[in-house]
N, C-alpha and C positions, 0 to 999 in steps of 0.2 A: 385399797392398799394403804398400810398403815405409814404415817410421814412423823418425820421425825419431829419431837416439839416438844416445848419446856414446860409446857400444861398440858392436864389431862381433865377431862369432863365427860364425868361417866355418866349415864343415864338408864335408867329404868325403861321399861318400855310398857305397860297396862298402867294405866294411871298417870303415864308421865308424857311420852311421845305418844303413845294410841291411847285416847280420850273418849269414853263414851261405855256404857255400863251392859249394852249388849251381852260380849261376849260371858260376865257372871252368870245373867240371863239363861244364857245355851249351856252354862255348867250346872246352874239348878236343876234344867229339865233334863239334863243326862242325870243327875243324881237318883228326879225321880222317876224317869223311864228306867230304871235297875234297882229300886228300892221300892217302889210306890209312893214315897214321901215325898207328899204335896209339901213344898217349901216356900211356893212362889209369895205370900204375903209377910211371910219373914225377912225374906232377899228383898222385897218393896219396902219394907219398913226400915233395914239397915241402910238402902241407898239413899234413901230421904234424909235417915235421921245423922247416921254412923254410930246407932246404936240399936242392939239388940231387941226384939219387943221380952218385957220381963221375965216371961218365963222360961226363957231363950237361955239361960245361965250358962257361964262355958263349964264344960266337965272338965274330968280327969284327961281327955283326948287332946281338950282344946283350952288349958291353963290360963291362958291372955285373953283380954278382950282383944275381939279381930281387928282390926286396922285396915281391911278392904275387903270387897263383896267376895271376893275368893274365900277367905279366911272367916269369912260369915255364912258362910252356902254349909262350910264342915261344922262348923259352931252348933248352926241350926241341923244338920241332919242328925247328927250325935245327939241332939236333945230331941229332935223327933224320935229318934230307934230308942233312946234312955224310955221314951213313955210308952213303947211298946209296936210300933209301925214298921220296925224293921232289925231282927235281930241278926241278920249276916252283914250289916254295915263296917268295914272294914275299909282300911287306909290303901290295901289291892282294890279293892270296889270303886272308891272315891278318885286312885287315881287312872284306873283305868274311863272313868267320865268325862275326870279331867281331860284327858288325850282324847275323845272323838268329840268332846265341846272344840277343843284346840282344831281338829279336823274341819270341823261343820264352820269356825272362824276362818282358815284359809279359803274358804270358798267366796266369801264376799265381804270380812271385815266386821258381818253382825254391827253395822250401823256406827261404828268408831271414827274417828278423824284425828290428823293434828289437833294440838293446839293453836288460835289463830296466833300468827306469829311467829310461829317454829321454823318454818324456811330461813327468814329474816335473820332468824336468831342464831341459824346455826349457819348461815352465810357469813354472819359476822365471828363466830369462831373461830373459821377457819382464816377467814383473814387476820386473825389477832396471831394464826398458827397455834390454834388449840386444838391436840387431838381430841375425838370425839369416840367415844366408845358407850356402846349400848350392851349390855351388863344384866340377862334376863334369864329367871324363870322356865319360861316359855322354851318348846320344842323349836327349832330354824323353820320348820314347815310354818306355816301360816306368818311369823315373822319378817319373813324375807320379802313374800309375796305383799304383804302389806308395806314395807319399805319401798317397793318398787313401783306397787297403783297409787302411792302416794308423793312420788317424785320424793323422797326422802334416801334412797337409798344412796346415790352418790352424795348426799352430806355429812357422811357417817363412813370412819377409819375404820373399824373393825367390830363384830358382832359375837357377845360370849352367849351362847344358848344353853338351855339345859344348867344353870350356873349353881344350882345346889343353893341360894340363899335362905339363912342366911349363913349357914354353917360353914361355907366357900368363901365369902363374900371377904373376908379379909385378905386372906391368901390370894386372890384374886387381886386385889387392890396392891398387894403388894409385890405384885409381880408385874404390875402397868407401872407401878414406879422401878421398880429394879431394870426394867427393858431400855428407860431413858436416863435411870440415875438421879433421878430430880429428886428431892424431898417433899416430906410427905405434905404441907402447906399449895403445895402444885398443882394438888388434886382434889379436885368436887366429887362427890355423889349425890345424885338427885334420884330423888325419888317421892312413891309416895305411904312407903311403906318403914318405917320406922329401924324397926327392928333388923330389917332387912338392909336398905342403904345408907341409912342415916349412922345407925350407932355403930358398924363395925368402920365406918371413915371414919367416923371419930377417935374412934380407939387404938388407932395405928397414926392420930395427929395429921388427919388430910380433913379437910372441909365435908359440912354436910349441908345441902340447900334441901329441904323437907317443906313435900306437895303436902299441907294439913288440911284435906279437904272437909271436915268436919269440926277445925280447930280443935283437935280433942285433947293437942299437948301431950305425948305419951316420953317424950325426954326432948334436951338438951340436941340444938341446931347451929348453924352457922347463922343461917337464913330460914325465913320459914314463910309461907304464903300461902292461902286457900289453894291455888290455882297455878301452873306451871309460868303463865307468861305474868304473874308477879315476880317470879326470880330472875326474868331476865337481865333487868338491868344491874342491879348487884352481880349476875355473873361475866354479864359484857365488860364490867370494872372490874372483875377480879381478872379475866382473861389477858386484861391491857397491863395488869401490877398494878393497879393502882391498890394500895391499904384499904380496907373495908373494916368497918367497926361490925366487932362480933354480937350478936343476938342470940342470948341466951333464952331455949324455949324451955320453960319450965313445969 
């Protein structure tokens, strides 16, 4: 039930709240149980490094360097099928993977956890009377389920699934502000994907705290930290008003 409150702290959910590189994992081998493309030392190589191995280039499919194992599983298969392994690869193929990786995730979580600290953290927002909104990707099926074996789900106002980011993701933000009227400084996005939570808060003048788990810098943050529970205490301060000096990530 969502409560009424003068802050909003939005959060990501793979990368952010559910920690742990499993469920990429169960999307590579759905890629290559539908393709044949062996992926698996690529997807090793990007979650070690946060970078590509060389000959990995992104295409015409996939313009950016990825910014997380999801968005390197497509990198790498497009450069697989580009060198001849699969020429029906297609963004129907990829996301129909996606969804039964998402399935075979509801079943047991594929090895993910909070962050340590996450209860803690998000006990004290609420007491600060910070709504909490989880802002994701991801289908409600296996989401939900993992909020609930993880005692997370009563810390958490309300759940946007299926969220289009990042093409939604402003519009979205701007309608968690419109709901309370608050301006846009009220409100965080955390995450650990760039492109997706960080820049479109920024661009509508709400905070961005950015999980840089490869320090790769890809733009401009509020807050930035390898690791989710580095941001907590800048957001426990920002939850309470106190003034917070801005960190430009460049």
């Amino acid at each position: 039930m969502s409560r009424v409150s003068a802050r909003t702290l939005v959060l990501d959910f793979d990368g952010t709240v559910c920690v742990g590189d499993g469920p990429v994992l169960l999307y590579a081998e759905e890629v290559a149980r539908r393709t044949g493309l062996d992926i698996r030392d690529g997807v090793a190589h990007f979650l070690r490094t946060g970078r590509l191995p060389r000959d990995d280039t992104p295409t015409p499919a996939t313009t950016h360097a990825p910014e997380d194992g999801y968005q390197a599983v497509v990198a790498l298969a497009y450069a697989a099928a580009r060198r001849g392994g699969s020429p029906l690869l297609d963004g129907t193929l990829l996301h129909a993977a996606y969804l039964a990786s998402r399935a075979r995730f509801a079943d047991d979580g594929a090895g993910t956890s909070p962050p340590e600290g996450l209860h803690a953290f998000l006990d004290r927002m609420r007491a600060s009377r910070t709504r909490v909104v989880l802002v994701t990707n991801s289908p409600l099926t296996g989401v939900a389920d993992w909020l609930e074996r993880h005692g997370t789900g009563s810390l958490v106002d309300d759940v946007v699934p299926d969220a289009g980011k990042p093409a939604a993701m402003s519009a979205i933000l701007r309608a968690l502000l419109s709901g309370t009227g608050a301006v846009p400084d009220t409100l965080v996005s955390v995450g650990d994907v760039h492109a997706n939570d960080i820049a479109p808060a920024l661009a509508i003048g709400a905070c961005g705290a950015h999980i840089d788990r490869w320090a790769s810098r890809p733009g401009r943050a509020t807050w930035s930290a390898p690791a989710f529970d580095g941001l907590f205490e800048p957001l426990v301060a920002w939850s309470s008003g106190e003034k917070m000096s801005i960190e430009s990530v460049l």
